[in-house]
py3Dmol code that shows the C-alpha trace and the ligand (Angstrom):
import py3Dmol

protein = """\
ATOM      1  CA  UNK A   1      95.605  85.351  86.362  1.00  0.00           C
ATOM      2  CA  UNK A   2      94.139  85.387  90.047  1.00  0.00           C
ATOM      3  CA  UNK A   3      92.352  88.444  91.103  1.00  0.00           C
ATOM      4  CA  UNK A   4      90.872  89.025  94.494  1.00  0.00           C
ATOM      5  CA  UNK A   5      88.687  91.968  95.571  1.00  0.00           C
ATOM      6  CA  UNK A   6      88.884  93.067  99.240  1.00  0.00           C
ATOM      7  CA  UNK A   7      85.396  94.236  99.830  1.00  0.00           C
ATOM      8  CA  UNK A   8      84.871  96.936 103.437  1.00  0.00           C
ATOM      9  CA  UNK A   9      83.774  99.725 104.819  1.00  0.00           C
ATOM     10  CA  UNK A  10      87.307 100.742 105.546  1.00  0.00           C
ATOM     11  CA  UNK A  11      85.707 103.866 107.326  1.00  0.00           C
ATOM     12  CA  UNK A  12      88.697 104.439 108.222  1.00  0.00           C
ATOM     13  CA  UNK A  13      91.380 101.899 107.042  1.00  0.00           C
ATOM     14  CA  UNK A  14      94.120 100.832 109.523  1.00  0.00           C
ATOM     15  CA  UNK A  15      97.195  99.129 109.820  1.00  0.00           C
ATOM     16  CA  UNK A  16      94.958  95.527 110.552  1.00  0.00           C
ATOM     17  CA  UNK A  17      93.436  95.973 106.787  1.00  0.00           C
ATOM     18  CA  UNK A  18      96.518  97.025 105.297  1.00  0.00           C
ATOM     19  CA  UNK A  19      98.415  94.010 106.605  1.00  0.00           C
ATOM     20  CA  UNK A  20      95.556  91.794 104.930  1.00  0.00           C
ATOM     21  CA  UNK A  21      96.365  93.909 101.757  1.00  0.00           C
ATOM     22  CA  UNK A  22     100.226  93.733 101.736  1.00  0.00           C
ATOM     23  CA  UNK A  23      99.684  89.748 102.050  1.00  0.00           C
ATOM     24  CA  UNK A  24      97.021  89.023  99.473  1.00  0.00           C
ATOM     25  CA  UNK A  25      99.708  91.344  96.999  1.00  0.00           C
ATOM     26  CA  UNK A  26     102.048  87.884  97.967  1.00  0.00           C
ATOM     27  CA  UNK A  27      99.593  85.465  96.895  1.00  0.00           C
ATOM     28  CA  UNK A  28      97.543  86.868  94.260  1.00  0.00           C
ATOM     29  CA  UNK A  29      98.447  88.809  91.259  1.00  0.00           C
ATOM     30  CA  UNK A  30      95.562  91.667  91.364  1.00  0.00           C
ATOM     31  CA  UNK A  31      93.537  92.743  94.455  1.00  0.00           C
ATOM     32  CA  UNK A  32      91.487  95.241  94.484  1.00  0.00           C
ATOM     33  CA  UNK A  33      89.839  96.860  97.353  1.00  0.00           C
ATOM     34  CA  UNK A  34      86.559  97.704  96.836  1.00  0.00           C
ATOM     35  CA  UNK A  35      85.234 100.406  98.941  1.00  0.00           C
ATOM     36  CA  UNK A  36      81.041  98.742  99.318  1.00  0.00           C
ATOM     37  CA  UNK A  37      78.037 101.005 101.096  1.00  0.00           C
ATOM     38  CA  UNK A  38      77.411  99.157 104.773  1.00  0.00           C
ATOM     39  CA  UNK A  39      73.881 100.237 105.202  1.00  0.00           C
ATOM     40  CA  UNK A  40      74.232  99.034 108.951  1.00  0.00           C
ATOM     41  CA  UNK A  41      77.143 101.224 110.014  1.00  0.00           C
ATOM     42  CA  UNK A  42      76.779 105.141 109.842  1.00  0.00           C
ATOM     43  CA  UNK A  43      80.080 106.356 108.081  1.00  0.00           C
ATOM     44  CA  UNK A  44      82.325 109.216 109.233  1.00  0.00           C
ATOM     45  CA  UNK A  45      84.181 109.479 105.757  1.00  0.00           C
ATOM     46  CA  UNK A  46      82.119 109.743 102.403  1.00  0.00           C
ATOM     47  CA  UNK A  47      83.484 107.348  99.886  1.00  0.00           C
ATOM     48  CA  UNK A  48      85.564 109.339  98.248  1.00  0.00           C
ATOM     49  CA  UNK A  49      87.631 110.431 101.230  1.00  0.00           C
ATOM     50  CA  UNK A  50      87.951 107.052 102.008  1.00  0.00           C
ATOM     51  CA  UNK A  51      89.195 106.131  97.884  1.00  0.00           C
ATOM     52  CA  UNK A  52      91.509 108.847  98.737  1.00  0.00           C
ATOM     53  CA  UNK A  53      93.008 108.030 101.992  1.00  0.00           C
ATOM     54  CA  UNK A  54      93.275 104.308 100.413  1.00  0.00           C
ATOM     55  CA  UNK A  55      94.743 104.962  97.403  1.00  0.00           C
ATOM     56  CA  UNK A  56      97.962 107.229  99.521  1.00  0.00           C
ATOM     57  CA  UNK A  57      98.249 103.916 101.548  1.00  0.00           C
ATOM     58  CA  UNK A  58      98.877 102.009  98.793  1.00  0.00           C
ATOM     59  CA  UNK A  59     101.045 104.100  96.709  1.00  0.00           C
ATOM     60  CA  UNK A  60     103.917 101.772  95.597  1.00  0.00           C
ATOM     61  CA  UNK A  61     101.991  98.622  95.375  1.00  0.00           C
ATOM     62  CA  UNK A  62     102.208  98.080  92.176  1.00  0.00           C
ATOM     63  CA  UNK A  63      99.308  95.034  91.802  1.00  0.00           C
ATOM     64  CA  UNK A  64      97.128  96.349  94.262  1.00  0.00           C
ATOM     65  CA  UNK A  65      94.673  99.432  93.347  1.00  0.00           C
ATOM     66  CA  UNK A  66      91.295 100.796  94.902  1.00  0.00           C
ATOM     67  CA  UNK A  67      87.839 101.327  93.740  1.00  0.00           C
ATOM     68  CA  UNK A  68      84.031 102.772  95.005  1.00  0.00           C
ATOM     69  CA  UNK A  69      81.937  99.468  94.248  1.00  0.00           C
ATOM     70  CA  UNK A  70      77.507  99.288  94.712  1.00  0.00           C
ATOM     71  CA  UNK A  71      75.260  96.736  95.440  1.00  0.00           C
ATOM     72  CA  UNK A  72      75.612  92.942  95.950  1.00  0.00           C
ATOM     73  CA  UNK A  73      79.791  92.096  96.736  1.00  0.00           C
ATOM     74  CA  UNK A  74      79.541  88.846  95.013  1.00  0.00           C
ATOM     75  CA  UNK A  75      77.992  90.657  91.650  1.00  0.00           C
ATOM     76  CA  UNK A  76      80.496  93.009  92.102  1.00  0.00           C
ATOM     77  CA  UNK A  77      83.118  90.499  92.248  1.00  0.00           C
ATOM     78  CA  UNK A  78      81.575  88.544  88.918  1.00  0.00           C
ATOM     79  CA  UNK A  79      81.588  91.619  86.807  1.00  0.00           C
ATOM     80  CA  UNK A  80      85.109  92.356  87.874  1.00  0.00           C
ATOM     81  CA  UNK A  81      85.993  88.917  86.727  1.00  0.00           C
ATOM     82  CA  UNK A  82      87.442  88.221  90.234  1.00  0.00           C
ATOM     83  CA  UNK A  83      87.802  84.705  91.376  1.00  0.00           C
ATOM     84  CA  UNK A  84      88.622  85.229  95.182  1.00  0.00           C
ATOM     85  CA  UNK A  85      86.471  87.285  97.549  1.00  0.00           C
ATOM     86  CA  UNK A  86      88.559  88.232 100.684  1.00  0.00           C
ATOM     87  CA  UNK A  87      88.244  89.040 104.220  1.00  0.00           C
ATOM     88  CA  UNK A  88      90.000  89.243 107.626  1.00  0.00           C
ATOM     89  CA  UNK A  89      88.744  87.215 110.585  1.00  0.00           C
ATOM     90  CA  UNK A  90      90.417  89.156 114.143  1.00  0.00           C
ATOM     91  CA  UNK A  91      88.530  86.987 116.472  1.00  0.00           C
ATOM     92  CA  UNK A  92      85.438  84.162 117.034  1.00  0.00           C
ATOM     93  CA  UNK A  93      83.155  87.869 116.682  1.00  0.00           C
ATOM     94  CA  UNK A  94      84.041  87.950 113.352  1.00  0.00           C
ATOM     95  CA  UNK A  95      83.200  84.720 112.331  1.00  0.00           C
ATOM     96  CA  UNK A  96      79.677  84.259 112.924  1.00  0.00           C
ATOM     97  CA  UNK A  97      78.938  87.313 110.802  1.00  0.00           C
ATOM     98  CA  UNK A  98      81.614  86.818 107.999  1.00  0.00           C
ATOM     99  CA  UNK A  99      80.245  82.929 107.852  1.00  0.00           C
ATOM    100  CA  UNK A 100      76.965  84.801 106.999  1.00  0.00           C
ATOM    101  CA  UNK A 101      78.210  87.334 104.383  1.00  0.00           C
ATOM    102  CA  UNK A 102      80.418  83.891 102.975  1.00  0.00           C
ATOM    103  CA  UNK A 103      76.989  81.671 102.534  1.00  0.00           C
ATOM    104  CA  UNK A 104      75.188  83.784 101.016  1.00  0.00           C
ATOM    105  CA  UNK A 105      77.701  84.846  98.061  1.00  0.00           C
ATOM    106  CA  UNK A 106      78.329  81.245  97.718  1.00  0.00           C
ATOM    107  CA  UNK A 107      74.426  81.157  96.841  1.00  0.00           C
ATOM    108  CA  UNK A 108      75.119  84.014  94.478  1.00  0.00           C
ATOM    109  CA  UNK A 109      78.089  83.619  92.569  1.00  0.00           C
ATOM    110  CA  UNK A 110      79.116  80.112  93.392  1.00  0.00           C
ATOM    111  CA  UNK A 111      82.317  80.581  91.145  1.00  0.00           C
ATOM    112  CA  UNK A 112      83.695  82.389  93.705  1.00  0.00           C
ATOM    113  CA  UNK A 113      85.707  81.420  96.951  1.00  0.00           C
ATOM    114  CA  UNK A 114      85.905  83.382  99.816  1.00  0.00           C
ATOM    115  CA  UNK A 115      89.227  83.503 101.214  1.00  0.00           C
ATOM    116  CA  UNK A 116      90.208  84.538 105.134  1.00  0.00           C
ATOM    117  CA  UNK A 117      92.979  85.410 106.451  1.00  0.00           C
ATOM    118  CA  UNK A 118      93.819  85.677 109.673  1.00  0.00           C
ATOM    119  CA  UNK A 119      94.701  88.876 111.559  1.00  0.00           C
ATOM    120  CA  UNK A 120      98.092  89.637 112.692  1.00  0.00           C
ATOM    121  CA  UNK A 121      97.903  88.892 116.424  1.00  0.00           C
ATOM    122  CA  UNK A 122      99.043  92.689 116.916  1.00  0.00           C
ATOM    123  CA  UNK A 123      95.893  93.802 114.989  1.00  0.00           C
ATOM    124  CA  UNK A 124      93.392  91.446 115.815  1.00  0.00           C
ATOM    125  CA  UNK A 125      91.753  94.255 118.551  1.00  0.00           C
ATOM    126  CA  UNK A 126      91.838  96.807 115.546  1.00  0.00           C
ATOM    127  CA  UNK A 127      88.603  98.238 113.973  1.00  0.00           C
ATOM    128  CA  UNK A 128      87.738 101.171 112.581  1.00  0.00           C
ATOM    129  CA  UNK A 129      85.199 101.974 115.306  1.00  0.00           C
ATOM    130  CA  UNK A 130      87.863 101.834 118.129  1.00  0.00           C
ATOM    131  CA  UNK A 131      89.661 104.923 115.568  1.00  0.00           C
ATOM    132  CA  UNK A 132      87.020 106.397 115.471  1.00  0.00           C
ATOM    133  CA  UNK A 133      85.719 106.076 119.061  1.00  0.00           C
ATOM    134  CA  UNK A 134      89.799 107.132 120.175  1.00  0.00           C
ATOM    135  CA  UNK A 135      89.806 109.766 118.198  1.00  0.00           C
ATOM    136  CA  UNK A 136      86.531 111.256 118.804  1.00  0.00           C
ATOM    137  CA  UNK A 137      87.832 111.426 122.488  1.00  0.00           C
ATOM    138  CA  UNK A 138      91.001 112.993 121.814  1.00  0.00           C
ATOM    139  CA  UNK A 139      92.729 109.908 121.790  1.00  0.00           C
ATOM    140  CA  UNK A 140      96.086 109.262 119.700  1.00  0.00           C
ATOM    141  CA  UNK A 141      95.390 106.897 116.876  1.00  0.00           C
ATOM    142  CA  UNK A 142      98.648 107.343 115.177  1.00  0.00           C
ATOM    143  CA  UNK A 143      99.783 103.862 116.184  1.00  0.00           C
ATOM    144  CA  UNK A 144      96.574 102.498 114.164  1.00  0.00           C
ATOM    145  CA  UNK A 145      96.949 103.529 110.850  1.00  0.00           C
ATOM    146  CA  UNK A 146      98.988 105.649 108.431  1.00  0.00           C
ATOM    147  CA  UNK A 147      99.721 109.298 109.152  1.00  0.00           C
ATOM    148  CA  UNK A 148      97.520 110.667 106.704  1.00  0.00           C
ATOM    149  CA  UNK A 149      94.324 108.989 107.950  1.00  0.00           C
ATOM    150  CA  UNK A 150      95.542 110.456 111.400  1.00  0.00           C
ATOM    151  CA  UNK A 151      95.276 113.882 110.436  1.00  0.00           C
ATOM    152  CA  UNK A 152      92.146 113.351 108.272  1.00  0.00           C
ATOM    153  CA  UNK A 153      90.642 111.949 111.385  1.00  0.00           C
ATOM    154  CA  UNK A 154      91.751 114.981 113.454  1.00  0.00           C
ATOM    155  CA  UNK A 155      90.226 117.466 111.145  1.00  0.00           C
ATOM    156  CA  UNK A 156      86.969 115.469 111.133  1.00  0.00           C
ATOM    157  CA  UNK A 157      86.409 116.117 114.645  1.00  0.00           C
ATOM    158  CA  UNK A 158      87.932 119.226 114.998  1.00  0.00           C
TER     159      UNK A 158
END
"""
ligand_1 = """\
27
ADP
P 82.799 95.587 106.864
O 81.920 96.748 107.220
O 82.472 94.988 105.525
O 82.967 94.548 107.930
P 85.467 96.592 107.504
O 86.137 97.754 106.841
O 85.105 96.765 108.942
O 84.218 96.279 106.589
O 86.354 95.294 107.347
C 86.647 94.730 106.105
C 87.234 93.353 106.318
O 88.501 93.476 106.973
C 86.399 92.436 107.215
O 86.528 91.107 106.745
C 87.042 92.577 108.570
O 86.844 91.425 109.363
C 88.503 92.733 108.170
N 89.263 93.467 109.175
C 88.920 94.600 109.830
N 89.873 94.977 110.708
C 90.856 94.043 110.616
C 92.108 93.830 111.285
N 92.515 94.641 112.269
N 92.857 92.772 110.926
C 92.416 91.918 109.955
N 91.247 92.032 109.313
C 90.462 93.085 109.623
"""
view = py3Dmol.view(width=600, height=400)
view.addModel(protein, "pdb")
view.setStyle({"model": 0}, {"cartoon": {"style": "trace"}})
view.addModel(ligand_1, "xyz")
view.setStyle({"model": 1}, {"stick": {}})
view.zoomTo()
view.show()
């Protein structure tokens, strides 16, 4: 049995993490998205919201399921028995940093391969920051992510 976590912020997620979740579903036969502290990113949504607004987006997924994870990914990842650690690469942006994150949990928990995949080219200018930064400004978002993260975005800022 392959499992994969999907570690993130996903403060909030959007349709570009989403279509990284409905594809790892097709190639492995657990993923679990693991919602990890950033330290380096100051969060609109506490962890829970976010476990919440995750978990709706997922509904009907039957191999795929959501959880608040702490400290180091790749320990995470070993307790969890997981044997892929995945990520989305948009852009060359991303890669400098996510070829970081990947070295280091190779030092850590060797057993386990980080896996990319590659952003839809509709999604590969979608972050949670642009939401956030839209949506702050009155923006519409609703083309970003699913409805229910739309209004819980709305009643953030209200
Ligand atoms: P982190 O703070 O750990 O970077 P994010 O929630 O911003 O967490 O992103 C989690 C992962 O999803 C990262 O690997 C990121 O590159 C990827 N990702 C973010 N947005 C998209 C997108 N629009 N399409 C594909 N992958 C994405």
């Amino acid at each position: 049995m392959q499992k994969a976590i999907y570690p993130g912020s996903f403060d909030p997620i959007t349709k570009g993490h989403l279509d990284i979740i409905q594809r790892a579903a097709r190639l492995y036969d657990e993923v679990v998205i693991v919602i990890m502290p950033n330290d380096e990113k100051k969060a609109l949504f506490t962890p829970q919201e976010r476990l919440a607004m995750i978990e709706r987006s997922i509904e009907g997924m039957t191999n795929v399921r959501a959880a608040i994870g702490s400290g180091l990914t790749a320990a995470y990842a070993r307790q969890a028995q997981a044997t892929v650690l995945l990520r989305g690469i948009r852009a060359v942006s991303d890669y400098e940093y996510e070829l970081q994150l990947a070295t280091a949990n190779m030092t850590i928990a060797p057993e386990i391969e980080t896996v990319f995949l590659l952003a839809k080219p509709e999604y590969s200018f979608l972050s949670s920051s642009t939401v956030k930064t839209i949506a702050k400004n009155h923006g519409d978002v609703r083309a970003m992510g699913p409805p229910h993260v739309d209004q819980m975005i709305r009643r953030k800022y209200e």
